[in-house]
C-alpha positions in Angstrom: 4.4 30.0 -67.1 7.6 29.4 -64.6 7.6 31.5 -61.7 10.8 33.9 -61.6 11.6 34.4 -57.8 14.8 36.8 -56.7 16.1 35.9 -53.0 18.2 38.6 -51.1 20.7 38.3 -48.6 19.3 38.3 -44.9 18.4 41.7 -44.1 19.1 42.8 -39.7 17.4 45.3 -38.3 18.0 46.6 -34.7 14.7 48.6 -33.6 15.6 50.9 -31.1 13.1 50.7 -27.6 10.9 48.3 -28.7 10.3 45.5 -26.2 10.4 42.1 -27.4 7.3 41.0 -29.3 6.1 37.2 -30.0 5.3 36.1 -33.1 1.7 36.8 -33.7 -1.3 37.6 -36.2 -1.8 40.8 -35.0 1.9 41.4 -35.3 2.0 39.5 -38.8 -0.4 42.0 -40.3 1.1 44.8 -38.8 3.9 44.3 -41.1 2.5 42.9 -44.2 0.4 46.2 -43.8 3.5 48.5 -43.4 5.6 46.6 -46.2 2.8 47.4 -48.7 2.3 50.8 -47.8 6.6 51.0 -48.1 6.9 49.1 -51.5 3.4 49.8 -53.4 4.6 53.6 -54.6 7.8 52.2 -55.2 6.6 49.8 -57.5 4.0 51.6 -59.3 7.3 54.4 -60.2 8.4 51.4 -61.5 5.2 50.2 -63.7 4.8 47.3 -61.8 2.1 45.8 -59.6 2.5 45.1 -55.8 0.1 42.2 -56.2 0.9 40.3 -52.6 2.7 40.7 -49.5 3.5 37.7 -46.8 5.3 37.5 -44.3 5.7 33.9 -42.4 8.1 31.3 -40.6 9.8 28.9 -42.8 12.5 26.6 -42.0 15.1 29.2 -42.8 13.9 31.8 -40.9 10.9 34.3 -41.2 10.4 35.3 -45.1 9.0 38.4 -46.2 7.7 37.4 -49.6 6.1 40.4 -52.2 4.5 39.6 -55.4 5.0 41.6 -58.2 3.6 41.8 -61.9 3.5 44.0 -64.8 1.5 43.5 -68.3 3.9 41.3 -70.2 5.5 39.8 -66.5 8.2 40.4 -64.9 11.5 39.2 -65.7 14.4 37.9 -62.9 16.0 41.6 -63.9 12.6 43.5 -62.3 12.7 40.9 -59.4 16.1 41.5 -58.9 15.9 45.4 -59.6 12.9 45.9 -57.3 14.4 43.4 -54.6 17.3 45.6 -54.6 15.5 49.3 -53.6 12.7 48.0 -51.4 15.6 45.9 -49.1 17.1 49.4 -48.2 13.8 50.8 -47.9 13.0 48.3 -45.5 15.7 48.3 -43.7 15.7 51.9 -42.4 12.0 52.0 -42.3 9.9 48.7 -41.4 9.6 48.5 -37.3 6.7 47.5 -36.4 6.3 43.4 -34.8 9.7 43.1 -35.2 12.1 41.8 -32.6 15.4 43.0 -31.4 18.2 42.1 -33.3 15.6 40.3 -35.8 15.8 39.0 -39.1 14.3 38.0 -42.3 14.7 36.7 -45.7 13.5 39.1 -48.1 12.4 37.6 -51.8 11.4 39.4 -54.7 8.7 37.1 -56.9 6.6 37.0 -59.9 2.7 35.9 -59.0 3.3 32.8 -61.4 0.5 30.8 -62.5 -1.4 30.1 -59.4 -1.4 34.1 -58.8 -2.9 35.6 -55.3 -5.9 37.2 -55.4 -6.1 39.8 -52.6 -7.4 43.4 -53.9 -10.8 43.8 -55.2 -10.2 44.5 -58.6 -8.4 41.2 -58.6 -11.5 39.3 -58.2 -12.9 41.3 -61.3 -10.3 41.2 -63.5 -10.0 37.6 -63.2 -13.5 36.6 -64.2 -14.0 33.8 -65.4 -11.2 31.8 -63.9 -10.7 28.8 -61.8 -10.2 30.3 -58.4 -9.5 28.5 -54.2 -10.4 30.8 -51.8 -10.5 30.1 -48.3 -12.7 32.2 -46.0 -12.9 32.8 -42.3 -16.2 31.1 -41.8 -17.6 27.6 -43.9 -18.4 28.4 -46.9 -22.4 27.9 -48.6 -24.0 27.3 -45.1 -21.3 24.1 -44.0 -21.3 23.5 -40.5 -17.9 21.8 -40.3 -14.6 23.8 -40.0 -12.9 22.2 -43.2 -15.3 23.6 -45.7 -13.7 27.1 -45.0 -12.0 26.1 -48.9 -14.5 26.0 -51.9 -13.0 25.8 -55.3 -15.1 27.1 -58.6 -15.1 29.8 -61.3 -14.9 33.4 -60.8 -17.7 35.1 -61.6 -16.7 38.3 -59.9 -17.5 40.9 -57.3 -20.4 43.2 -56.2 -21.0 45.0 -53.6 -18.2 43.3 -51.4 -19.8 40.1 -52.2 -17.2 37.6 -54.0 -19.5 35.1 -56.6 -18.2 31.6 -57.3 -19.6 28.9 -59.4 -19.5 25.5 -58.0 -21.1 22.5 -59.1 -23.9 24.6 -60.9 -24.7 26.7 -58.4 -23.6 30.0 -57.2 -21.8 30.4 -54.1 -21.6 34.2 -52.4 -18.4 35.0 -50.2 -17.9 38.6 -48.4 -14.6 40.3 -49.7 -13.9 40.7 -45.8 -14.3 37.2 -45.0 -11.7 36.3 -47.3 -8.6 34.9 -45.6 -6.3 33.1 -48.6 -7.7 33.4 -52.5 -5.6 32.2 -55.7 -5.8 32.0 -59.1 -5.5 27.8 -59.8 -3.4 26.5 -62.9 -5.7 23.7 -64.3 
């Protein structure tokens, strides 16, 4: 399965008296969290799934990226359909973290094969599946920093607890711990 990704011109915004604001996590989330809360509805009308939302620097500029799915998928029409009404949408009404005179790429995307995993029932519906999650703290009692990653099958959630097999044993991460999870194409 082929990812199907829609690219839109470079939206400007000009926020009116908002001092400038660096680039920061704080400020990154701030506007992932207001993106999803201005395209979820939107795409739900639609009968689609807002499955992710990032928003980061590449070498073309800052990108604000949003995942989208639907039973079936979604062809480069939706992308291009829902890129189309969530760009104006943004435009008059995403403010916060952004700078004066700022910009961003905005691109429409199917989740493709290695799909995020960010809500709950994600975790669930994608039981028994080959998973990569990487959490805020090491992962099954490591003491080193690089063993944030663990890779395994999905066994699902409980109780904001997210269950992993790996290498015959089970391995228990809290949903809230959770910094980057995706489906893997094996």
């Amino acid at each position: 399965m082929q990812r199907k990704k829609f690219k839109v011109k470079r939206s400007e915004f000009r926020v009116k008296n908002q001092r400038h604001k660096n680039w920061s996590p704080e400020n990154r989330k701030e506007i992932i969290a207001q993106a999803k809360d201005l395209t979820e509805s939107l795409c739900e009308a639609e009968g689609m799934e807002l499955v992710h939302v990032e928003y980061q620097r590449e070498q073309g500029g800052r990108t604000l990226r949003l995942y989208i799915d639907r039973p079936g998928g979604v062809s480069l029409d939706d992308c291009m359909h829902i890129s189309r009404q969530v760009s104006d949408i943004l435009d008059v009404n995403l403010e916060s973290g952004l700078e004066r005179n700022s910009s961003y790429n905005l691109e429409v995307s199917s989740p493709g094969p290695n799909r995020p995993l960010g809500k709950k029932l994600d975790f669930e519906r994608f039981k028994g599946r080959i998973a990569k999650i990487k959490a805020v703290q090491p992962v099954d009692g490591q003491k080193t920093p690089k063993n944030k990653t663990v890779k395994g099958i999905l066994l699902g959630i409980s109780e904001d607890i997210v269950k992993l097999a790996v290498d015959d044993k089970t391995v228990a991460i809290p949903f809230q711990e959770i910094t980057r999870a995706h489906l893997v194409n094996e």
